[in-house]
gemmi code that builds the backbone of each chain (N, CA, C; Angstrom):
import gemmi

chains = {
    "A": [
        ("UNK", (-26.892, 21.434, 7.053), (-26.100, 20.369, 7.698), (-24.890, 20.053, 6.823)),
        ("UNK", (-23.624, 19.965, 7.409), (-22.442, 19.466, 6.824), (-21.978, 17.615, 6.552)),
        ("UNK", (-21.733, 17.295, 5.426), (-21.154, 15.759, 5.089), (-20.202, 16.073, 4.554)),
        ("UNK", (-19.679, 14.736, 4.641), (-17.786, 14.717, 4.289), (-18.183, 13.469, 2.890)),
        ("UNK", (-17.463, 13.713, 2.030), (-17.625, 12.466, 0.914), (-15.827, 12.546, 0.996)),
        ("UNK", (-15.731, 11.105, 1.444), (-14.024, 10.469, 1.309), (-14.340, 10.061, -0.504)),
        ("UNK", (-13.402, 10.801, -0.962), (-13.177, 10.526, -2.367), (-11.415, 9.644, -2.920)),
        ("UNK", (-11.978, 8.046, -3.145), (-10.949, 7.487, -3.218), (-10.818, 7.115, -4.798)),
        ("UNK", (-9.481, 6.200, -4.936), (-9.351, 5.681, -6.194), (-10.407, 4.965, -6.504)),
        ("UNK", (-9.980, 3.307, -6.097), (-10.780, 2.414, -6.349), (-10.365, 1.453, -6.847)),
        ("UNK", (-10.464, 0.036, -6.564), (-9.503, -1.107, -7.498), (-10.784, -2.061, -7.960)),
        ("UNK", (-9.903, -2.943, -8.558), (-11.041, -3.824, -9.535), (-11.240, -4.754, -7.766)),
        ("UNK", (-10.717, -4.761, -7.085), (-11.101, -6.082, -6.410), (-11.769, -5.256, -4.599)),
        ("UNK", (-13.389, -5.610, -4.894), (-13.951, -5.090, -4.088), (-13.220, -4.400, -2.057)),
        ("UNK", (-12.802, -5.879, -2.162), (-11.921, -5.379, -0.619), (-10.999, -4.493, -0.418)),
        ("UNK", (-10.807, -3.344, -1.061), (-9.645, -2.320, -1.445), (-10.542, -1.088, -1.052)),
        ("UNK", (-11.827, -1.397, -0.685), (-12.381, -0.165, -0.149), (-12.388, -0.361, 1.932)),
        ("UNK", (-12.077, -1.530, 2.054), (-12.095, -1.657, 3.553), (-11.696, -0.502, 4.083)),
        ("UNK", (-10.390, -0.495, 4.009), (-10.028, 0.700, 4.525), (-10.507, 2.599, 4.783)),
        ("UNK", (-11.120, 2.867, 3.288), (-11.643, 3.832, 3.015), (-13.102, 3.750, 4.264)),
        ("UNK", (-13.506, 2.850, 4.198), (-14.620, 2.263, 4.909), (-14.610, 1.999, 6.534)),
        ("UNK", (-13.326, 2.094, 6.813), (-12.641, 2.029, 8.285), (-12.477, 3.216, 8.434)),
        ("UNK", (-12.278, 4.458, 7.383), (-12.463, 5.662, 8.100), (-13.285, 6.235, 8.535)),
        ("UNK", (-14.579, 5.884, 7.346), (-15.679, 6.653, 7.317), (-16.347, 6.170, 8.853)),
        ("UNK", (-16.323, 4.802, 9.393), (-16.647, 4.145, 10.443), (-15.792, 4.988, 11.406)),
        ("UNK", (-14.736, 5.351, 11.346), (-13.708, 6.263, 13.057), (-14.350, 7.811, 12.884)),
        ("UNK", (-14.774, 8.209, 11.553), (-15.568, 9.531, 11.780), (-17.073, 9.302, 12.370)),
        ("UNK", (-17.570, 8.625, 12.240), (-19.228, 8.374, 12.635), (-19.143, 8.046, 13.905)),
        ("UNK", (-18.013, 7.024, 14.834), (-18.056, 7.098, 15.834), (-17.331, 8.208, 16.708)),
        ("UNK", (-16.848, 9.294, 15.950), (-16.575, 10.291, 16.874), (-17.566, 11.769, 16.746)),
        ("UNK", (-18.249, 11.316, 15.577), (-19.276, 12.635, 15.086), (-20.437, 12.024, 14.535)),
        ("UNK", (-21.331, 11.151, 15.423), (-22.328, 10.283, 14.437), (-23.320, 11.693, 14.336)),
        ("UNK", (-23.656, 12.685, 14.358), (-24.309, 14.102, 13.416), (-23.732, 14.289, 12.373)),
        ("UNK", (-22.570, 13.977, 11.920), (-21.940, 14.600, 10.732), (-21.900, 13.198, 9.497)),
        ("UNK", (-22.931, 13.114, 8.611), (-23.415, 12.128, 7.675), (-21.716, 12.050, 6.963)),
        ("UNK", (-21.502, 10.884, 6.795), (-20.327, 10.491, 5.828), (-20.413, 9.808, 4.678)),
        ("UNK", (-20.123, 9.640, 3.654), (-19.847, 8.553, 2.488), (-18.622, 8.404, 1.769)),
        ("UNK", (-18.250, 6.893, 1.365), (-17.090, 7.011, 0.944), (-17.960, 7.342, -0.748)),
        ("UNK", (-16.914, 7.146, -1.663), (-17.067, 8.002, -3.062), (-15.925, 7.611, -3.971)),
        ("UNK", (-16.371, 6.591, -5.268), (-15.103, 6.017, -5.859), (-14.599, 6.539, -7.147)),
        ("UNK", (-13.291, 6.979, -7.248), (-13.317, 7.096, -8.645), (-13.901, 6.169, -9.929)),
        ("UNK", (-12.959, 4.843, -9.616), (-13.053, 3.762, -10.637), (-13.457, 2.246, -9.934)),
        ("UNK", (-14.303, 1.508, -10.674), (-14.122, 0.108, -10.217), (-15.642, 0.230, -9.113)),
        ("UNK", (-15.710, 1.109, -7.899), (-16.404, 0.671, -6.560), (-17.412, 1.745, -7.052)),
        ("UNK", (-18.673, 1.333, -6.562), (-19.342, 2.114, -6.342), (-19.937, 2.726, -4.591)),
        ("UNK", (-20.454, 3.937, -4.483), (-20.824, 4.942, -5.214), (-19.929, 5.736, -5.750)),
        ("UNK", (-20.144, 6.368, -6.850), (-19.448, 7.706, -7.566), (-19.548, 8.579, -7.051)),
        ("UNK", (-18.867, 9.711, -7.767), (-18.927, 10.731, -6.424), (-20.332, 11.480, -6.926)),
        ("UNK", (-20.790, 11.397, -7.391), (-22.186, 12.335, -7.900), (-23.026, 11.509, -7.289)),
        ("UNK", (-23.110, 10.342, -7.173), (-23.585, 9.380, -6.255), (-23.604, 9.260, -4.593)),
        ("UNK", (-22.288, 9.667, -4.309), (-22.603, 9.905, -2.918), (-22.998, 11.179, -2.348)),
        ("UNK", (-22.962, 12.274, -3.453), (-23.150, 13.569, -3.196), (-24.593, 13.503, -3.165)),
        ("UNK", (-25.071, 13.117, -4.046), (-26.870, 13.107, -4.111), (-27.436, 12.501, -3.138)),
        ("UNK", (-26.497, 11.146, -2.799), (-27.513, 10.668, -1.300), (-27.293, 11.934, -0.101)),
        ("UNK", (-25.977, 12.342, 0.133), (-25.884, 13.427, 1.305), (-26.681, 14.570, 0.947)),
        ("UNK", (-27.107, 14.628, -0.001), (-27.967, 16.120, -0.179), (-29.356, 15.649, 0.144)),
        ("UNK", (-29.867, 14.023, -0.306), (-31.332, 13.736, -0.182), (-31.236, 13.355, 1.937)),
        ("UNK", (-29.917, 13.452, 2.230), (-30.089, 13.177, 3.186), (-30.268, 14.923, 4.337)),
        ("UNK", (-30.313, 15.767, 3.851), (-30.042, 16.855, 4.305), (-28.953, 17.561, 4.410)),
        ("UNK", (-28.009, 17.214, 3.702), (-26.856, 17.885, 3.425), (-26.944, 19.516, 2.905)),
        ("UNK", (-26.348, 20.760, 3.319), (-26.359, 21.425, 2.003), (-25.130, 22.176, 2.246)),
        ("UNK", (-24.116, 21.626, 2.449), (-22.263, 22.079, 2.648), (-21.450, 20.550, 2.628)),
        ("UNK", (-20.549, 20.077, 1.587), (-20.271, 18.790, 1.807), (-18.804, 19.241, 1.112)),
        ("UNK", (-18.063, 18.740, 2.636), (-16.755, 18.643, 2.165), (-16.101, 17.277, 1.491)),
        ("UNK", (-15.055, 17.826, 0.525), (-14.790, 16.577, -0.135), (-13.513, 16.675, 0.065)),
        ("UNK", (-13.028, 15.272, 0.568), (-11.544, 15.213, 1.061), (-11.334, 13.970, 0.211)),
        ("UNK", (-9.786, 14.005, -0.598), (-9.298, 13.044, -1.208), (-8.059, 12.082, -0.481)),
        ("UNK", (-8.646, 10.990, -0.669), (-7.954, 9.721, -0.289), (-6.800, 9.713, -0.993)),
        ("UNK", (-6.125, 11.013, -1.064), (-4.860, 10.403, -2.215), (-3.472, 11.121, -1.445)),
        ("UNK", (-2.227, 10.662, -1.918), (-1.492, 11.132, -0.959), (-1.085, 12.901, -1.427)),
        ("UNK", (-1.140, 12.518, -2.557), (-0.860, 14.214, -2.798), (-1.617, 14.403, -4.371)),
        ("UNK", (-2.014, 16.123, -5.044), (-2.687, 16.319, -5.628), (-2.003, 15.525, -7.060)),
        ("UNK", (-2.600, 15.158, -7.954), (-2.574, 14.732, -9.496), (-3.808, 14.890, -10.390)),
        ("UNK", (-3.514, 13.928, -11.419), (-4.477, 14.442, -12.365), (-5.771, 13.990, -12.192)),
        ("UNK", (-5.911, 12.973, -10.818), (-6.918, 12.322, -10.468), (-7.316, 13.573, -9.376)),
        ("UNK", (-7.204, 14.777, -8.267), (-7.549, 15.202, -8.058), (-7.716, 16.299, -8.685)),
        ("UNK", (-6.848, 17.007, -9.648), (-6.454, 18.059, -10.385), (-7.431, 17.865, -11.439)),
        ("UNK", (-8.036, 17.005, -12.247), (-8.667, 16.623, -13.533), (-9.601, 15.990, -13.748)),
        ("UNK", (-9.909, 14.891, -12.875), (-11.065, 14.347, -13.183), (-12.440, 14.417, -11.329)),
        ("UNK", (-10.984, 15.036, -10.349), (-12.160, 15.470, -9.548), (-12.997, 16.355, -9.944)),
        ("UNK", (-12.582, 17.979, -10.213), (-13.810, 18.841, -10.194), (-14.616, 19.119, -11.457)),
        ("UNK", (-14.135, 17.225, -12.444), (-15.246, 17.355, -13.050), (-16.190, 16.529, -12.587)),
        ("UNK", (-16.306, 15.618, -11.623), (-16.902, 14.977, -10.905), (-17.821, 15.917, -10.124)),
        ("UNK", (-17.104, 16.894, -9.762), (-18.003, 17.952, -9.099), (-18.622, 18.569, -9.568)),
        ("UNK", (-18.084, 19.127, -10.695), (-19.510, 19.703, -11.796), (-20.917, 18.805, -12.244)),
        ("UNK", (-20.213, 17.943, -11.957), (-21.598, 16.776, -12.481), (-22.685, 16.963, -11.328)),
        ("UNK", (-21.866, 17.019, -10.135), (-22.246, 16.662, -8.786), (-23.349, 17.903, -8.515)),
        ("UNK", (-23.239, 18.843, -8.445), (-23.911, 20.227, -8.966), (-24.731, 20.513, -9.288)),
        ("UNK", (-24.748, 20.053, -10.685), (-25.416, 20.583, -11.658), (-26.887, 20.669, -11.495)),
        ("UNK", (-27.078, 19.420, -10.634), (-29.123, 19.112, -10.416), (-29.454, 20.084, -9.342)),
        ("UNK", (-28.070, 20.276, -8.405), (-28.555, 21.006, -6.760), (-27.280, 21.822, -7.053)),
        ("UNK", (-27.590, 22.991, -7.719), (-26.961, 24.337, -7.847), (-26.935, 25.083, -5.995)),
        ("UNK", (-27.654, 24.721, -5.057), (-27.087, 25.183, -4.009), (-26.406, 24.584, -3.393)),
        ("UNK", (-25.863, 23.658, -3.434), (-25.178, 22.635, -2.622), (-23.557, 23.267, -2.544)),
        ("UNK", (-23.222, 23.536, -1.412), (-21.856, 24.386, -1.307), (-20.751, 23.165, -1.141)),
        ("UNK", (-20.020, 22.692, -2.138), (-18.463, 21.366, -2.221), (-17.858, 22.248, -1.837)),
        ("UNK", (-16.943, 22.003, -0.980), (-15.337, 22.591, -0.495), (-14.668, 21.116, -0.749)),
        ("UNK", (-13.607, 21.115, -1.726), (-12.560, 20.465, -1.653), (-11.412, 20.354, -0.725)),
        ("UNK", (-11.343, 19.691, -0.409), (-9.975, 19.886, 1.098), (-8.909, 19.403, 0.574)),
        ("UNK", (-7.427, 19.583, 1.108), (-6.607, 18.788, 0.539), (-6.550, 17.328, -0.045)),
        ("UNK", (-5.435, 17.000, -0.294), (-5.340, 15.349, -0.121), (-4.542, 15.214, 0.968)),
        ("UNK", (-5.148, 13.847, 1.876), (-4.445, 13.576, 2.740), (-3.259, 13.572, 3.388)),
        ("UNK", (-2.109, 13.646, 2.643), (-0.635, 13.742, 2.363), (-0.450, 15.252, 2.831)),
        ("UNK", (-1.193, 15.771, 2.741), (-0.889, 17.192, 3.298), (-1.260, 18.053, 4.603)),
        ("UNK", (-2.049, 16.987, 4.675), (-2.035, 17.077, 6.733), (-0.949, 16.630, 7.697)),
        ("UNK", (-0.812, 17.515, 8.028), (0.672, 17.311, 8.765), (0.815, 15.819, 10.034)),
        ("UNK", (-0.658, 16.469, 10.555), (-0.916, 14.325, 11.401), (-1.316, 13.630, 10.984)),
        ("UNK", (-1.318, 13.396, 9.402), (-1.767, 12.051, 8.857), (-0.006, 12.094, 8.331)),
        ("UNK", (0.972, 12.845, 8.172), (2.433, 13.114, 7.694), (3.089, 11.532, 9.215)),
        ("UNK", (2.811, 12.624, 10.349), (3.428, 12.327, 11.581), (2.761, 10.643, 12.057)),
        ("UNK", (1.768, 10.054, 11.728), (0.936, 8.925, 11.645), (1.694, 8.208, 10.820)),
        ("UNK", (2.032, 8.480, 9.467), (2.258, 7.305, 8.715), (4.149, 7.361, 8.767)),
        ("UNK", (4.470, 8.446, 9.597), (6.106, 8.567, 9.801), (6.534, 7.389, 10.957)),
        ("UNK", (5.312, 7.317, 12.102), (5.388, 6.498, 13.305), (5.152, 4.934, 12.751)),
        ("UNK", (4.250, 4.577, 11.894), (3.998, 3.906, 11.210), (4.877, 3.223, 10.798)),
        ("UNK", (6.126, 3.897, 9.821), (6.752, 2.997, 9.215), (7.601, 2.922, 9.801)),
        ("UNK", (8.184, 3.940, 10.564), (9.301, 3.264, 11.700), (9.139, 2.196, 12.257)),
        ("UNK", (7.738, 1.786, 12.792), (7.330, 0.508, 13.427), (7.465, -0.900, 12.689)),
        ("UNK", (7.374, -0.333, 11.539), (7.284, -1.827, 10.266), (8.130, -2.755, 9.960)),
    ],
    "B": [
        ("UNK", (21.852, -3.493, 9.631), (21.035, -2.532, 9.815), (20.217, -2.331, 9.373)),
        ("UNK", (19.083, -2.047, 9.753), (17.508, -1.515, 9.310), (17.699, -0.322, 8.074)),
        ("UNK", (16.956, 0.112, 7.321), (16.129, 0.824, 6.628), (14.772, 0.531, 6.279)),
        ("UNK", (14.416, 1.809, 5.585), (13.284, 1.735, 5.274), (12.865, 2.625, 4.311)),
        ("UNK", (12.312, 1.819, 3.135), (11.621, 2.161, 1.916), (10.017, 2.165, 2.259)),
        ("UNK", (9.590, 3.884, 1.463), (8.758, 4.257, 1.571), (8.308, 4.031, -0.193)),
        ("UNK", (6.906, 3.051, -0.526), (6.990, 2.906, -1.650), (6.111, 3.461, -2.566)),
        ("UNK", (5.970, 4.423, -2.861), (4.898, 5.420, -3.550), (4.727, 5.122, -4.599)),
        ("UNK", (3.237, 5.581, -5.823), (2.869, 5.404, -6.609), (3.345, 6.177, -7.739)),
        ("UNK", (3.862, 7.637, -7.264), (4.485, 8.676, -8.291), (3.446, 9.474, -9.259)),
        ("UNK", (3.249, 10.560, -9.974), (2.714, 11.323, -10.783), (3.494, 11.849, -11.907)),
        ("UNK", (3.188, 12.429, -13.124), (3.906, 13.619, -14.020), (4.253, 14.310, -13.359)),
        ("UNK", (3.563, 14.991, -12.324), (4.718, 16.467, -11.416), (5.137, 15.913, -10.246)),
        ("UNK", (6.899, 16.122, -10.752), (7.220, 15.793, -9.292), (6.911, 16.198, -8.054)),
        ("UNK", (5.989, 17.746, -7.827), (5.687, 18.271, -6.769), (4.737, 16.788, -5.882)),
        ("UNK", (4.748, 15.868, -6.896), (3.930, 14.967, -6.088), (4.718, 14.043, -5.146)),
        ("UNK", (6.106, 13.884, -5.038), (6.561, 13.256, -4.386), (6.693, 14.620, -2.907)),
        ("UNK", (6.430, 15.398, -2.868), (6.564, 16.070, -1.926), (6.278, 16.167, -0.253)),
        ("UNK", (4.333, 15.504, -0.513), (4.400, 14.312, 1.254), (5.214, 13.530, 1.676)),
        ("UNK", (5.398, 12.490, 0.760), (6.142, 11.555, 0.613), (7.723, 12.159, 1.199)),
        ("UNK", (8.108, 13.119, 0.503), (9.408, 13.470, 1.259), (9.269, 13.979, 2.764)),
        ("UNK", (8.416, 14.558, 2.662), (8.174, 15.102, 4.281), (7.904, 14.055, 5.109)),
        ("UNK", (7.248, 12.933, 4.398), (7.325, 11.828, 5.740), (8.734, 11.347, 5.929)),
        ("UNK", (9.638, 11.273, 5.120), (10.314, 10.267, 5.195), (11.760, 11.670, 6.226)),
        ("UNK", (11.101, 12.607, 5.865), (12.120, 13.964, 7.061), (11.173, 13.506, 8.360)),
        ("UNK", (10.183, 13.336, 8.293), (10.023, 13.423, 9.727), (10.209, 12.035, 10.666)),
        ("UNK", (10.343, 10.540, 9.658), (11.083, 9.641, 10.369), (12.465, 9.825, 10.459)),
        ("UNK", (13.334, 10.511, 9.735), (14.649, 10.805, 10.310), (14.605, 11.767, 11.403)),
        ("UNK", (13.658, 13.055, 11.111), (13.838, 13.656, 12.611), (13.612, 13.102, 13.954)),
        ("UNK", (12.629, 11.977, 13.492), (12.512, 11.257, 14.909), (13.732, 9.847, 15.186)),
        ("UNK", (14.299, 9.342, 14.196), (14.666, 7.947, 13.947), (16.194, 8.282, 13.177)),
        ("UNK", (17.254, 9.466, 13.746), (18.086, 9.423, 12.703), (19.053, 8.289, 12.401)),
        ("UNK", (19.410, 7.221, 13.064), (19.820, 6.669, 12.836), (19.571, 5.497, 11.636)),
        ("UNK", (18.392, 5.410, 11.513), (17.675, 4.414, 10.787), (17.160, 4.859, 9.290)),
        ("UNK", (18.067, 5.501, 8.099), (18.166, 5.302, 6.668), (17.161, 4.992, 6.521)),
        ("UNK", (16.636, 6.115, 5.609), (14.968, 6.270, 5.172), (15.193, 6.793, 3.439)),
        ("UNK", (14.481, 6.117, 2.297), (14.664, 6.554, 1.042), (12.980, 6.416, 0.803)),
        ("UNK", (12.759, 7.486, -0.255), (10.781, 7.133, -0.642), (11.560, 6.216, -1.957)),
        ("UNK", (10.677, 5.805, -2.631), (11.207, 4.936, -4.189), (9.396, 4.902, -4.622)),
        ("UNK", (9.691, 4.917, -5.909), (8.501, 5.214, -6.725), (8.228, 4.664, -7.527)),
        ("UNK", (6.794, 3.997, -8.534), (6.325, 2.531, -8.854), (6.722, 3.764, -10.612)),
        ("UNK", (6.083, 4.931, -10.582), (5.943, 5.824, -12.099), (6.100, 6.944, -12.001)),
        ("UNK", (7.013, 7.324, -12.800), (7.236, 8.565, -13.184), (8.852, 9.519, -12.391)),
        ("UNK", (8.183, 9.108, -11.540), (9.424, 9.884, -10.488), (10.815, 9.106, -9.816)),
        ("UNK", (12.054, 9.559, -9.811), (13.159, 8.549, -9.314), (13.452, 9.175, -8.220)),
        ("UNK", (14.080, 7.548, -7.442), (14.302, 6.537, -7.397), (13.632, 5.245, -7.843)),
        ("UNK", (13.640, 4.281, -8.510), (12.626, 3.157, -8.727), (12.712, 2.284, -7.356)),
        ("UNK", (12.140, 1.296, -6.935), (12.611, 0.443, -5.732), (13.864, -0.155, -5.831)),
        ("UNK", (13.964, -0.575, -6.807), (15.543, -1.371, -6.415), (16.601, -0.410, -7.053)),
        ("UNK", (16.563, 0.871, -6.991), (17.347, 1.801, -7.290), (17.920, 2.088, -5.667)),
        ("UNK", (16.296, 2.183, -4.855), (16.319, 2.865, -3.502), (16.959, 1.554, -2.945)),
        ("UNK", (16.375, 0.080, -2.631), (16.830, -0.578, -2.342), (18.855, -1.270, -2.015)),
        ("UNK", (19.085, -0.545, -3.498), (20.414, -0.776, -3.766), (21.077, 0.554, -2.899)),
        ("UNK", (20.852, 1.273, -2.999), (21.253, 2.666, -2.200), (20.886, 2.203, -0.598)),
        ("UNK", (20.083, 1.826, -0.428), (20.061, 1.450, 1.396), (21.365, 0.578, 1.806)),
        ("UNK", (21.420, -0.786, 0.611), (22.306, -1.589, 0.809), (23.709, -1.205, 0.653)),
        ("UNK", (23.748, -0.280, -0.071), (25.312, 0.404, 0.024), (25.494, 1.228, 1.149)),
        ("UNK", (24.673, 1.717, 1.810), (25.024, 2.858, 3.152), (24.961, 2.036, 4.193)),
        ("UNK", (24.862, 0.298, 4.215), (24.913, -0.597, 5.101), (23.942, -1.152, 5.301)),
        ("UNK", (22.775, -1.368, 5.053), (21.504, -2.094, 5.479), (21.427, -3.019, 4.958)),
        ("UNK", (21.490, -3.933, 6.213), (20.928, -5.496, 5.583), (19.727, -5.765, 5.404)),
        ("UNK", (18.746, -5.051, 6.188), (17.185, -5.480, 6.812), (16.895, -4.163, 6.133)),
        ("UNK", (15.767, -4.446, 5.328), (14.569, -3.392, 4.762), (13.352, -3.568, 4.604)),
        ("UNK", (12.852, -2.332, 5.659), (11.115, -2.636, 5.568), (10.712, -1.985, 4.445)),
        ("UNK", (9.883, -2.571, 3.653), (9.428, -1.271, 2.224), (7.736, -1.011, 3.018)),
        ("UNK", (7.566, -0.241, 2.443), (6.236, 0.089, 3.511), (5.542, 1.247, 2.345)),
        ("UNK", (4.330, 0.059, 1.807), (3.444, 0.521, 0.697), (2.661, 1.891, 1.002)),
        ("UNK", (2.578, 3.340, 0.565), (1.868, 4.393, 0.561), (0.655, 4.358, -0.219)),
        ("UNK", (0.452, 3.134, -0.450), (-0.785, 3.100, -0.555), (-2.544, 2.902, 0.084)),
        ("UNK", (-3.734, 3.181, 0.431), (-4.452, 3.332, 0.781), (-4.766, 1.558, 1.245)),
        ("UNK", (-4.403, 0.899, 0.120), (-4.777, -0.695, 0.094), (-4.629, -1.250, -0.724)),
        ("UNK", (-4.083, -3.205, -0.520), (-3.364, -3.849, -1.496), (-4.064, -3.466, -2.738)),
        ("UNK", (-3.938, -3.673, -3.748), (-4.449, -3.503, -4.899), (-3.271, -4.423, -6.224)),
        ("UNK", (-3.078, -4.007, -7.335), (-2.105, -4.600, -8.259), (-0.818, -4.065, -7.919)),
        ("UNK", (-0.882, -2.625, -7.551), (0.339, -1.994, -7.274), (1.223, -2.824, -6.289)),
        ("UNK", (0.238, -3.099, -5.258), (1.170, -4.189, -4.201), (1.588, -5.214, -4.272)),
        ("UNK", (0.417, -5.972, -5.300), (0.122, -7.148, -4.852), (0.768, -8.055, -6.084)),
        ("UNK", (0.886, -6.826, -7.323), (1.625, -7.673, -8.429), (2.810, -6.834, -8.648)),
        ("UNK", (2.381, -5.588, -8.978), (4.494, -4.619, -9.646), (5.248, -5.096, -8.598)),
        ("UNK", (4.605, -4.777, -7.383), (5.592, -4.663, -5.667), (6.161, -6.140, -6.244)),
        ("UNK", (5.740, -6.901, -5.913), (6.759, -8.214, -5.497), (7.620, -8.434, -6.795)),
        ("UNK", (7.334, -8.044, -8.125), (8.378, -7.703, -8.969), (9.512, -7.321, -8.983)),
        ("UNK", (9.058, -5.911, -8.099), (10.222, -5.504, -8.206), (11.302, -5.640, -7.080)),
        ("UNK", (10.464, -5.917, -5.953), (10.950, -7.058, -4.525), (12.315, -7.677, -5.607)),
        ("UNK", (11.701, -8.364, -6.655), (12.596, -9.794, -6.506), (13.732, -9.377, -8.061)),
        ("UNK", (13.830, -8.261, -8.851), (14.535, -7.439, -9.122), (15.492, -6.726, -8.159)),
        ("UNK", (15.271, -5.989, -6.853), (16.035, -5.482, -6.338), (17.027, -6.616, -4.928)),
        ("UNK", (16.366, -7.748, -4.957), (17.325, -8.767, -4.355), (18.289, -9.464, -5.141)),
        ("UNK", (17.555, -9.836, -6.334), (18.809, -10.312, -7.699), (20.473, -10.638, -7.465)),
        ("UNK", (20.310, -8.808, -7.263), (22.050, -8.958, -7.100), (22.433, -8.804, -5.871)),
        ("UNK", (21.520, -8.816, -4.382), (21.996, -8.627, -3.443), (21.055, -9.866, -2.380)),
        ("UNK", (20.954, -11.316, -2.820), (20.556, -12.175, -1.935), (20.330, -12.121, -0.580)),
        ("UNK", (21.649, -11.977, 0.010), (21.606, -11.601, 1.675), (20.816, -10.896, 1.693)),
        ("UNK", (20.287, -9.740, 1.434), (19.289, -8.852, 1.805), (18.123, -9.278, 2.280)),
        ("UNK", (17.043, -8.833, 3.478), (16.370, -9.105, 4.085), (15.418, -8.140, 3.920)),
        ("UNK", (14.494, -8.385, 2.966), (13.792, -7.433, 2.661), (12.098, -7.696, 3.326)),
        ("UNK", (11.663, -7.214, 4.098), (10.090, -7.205, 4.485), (9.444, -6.039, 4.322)),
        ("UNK", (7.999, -6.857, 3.415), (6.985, -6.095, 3.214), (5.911, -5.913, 4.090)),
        ("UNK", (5.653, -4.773, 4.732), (5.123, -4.024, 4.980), (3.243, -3.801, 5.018)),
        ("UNK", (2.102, -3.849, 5.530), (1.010, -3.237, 5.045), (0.686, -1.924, 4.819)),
        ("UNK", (-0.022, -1.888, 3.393), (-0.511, -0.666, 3.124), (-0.664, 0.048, 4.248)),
        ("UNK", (-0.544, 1.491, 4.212), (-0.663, 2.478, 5.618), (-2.188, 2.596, 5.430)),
        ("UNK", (-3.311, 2.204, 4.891), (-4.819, 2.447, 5.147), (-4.775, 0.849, 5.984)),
        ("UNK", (-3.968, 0.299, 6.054), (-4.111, -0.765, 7.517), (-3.702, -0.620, 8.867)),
        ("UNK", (-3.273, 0.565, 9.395), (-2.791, 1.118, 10.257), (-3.891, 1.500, 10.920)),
        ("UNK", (-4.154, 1.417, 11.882), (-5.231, 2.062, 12.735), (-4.508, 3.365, 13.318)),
        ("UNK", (-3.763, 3.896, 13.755), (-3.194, 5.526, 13.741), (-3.333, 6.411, 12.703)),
        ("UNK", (-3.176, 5.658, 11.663), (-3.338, 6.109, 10.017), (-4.415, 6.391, 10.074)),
        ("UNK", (-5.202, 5.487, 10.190), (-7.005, 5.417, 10.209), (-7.496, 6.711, 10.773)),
        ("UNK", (-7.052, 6.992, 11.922), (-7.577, 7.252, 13.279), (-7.440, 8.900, 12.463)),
        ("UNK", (-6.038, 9.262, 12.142), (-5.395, 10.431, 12.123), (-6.296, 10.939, 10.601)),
        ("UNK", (-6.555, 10.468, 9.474), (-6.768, 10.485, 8.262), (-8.438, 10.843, 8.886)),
        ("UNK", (-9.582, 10.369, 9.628), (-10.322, 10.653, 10.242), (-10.524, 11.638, 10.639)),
        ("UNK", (-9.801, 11.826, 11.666), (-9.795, 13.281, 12.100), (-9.803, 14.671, 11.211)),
        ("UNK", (-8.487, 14.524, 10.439), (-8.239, 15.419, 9.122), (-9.389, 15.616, 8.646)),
        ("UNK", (-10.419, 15.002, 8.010), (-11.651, 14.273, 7.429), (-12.294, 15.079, 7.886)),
        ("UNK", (-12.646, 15.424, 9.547), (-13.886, 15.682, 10.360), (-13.613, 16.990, 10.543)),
        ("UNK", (-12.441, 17.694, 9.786), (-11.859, 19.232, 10.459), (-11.803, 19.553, 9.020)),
        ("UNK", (-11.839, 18.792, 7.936), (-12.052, 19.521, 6.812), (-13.195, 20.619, 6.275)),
    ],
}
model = gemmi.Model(1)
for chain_id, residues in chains.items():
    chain = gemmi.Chain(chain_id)
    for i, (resn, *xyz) in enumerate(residues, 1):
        res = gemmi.Residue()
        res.name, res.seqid = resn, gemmi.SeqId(i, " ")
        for name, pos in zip(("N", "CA", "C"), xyz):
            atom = gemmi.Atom()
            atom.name, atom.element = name, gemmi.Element(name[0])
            atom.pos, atom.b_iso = gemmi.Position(*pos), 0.0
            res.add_atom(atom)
        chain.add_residue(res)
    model.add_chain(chain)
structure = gemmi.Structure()
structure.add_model(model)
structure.setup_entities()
């Protein structure tokens, strides 16, 4: 079975995950089979080794990881796939595909272009 | 006249302003009339009231800045209005409105979702 872990920043002040949390809620109501979790760098919990382990105890064993960020840095470049090695290490079969960061989907591009025209 | 500042967080490689530019091509391809600059909180130039001052010289009185970020956090909620009130300083008349984070957008939502569920 396939899960998605939304892998975000994270701020000191709990309500900064709403949003992340408003996605994971528009994927479940368009794919409630496909298990979701959000996944924090800093500040929120769960971590991402944390949400990876619940989707695996949940029957996971392919979990894509898509980053909440607008484009790649040292937060996806550096301290994600060591997050993923961690993530791993207990369930050596567990297949992570990293997906872009958001910023690089061309209709999340065309979404936040309509967006700010509107603003 | 309208513009609109797109206000990003920035990285060490500039390849990171690179969504960020593509959004702000694809509100001119749709919106050419309406002066579009990204401006950036670190690392990368324009700063906001660099971009700000550059809108106001190509004629804009009215500027939406419109946060690329996921959700308020310090970036918004404390540098932003800093530098808000730095880049009005020398240009009072200016009519500057802020914007919600694009993870408050429900198209954003919707579209960032999808991406998510096709990853």
């Amino acid at each position: 079975m396939k899960g998605v872990v939304l892998f975000a920043h994270g701020a000191r002040n709990p309500e900064w995950a709403r949003p992340i949390e408003a996605i994971a809620a528009a994927m479940r109501a368009r794919q409630p089979q496909t298990p979701v979790k959000a996944a924090y760098l800093e500040f929120i919990a769960p971590s991402l080794p944390e949400a990876v382990a619940e989707l695996a105890e949940a029957g996971c064993d392919e979990i894509a990881i898509v980053p909440m960020f607008m484009a790649n840095s040292g937060h996806t470049q550096r301290d994600l796939p060591a997050l993923l090695e961690l993530a791993v290490r207990e369930r050596p079969w567990l297949a992570l595909r990293l997906a872009a960061p958001i910023g690089e989907a061309e209709a999340v591009v065309e979404a936040i272009a309509s967006y700010a025209l509107g603003a």
